[in-house]
C-alpha distance (Angstrom), angle and dihedral (degrees) to the residues before:
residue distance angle dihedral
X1 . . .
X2 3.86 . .
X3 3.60 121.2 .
X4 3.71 100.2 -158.4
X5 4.03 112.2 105.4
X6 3.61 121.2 -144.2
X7 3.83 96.0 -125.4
X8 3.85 97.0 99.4
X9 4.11 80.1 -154.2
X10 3.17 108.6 56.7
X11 3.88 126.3 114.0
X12 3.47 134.6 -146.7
X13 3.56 109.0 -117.5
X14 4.37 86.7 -152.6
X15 3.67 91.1 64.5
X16 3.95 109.8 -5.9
X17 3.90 91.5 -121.7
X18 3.63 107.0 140.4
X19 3.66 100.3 -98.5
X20 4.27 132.3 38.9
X21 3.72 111.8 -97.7
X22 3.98 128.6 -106.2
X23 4.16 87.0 -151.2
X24 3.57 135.0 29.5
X25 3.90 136.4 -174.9
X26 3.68 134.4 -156.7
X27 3.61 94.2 -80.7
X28 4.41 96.3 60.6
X29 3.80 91.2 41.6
X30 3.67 84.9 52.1
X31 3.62 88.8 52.8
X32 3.86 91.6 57.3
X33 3.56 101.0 46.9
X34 4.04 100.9 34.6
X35 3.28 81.5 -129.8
X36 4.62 132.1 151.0
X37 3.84 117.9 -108.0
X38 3.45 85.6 -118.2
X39 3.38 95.4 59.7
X40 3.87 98.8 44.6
X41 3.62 82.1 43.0
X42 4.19 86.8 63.2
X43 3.84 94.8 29.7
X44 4.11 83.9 64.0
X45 3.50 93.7 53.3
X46 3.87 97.7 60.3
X47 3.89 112.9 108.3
X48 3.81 88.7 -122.3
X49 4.25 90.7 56.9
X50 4.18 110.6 102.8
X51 3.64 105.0 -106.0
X52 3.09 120.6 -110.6
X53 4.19 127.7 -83.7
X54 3.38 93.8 -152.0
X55 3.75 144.4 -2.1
X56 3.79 114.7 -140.4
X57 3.84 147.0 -178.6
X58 3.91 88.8 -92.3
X59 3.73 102.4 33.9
X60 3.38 146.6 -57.8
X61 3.69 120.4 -50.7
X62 4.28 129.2 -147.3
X63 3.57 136.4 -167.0
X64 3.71 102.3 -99.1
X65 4.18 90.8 -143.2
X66 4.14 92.6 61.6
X67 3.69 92.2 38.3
X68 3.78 84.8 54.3
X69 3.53 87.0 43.9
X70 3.71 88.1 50.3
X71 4.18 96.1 41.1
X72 3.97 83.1 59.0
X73 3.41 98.5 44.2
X74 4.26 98.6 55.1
X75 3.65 94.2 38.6
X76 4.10 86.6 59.9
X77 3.60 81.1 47.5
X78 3.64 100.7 51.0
């Protein structure tokens, strides 16, 4: 599943770079939900979170389609 869109304009509203991103850290998902580090932080740990893709120097990393999945998914909840 490709996240690139076809609109060469179109902005991700994570970031604002010009195109959606395949991974995201702590600090984009925080931009979404306006939420604390910490709390990202614990909202990651929950069994229902995507695992992570990757685990680097700086954090862990996700793939920005299931943690959109995900975002969508807990606010219906909530």
């Amino acid at each position: 599943m490709s996240e690139q869109r076809g609109d060469e304009n179109e902005r991700c509203s994570w970031c604002g770079v010009d195109r959606e991103p395949l991974l995201v850290g702590a600090w984009e998902i925080r931009q979404q939900l306006g939420l604390s580090r910490q709390r990202i932080q614990q909202l990651a740990d929950l069994p229902d979170f995507p695992a992570p893709y990757q685990h680097l120097e700086m954090g862990r990393v996700w793939r920005a389609a299931e943690v959109r999945t995900w975002i969508r998914e807990w606010r219906s909840a909530g």
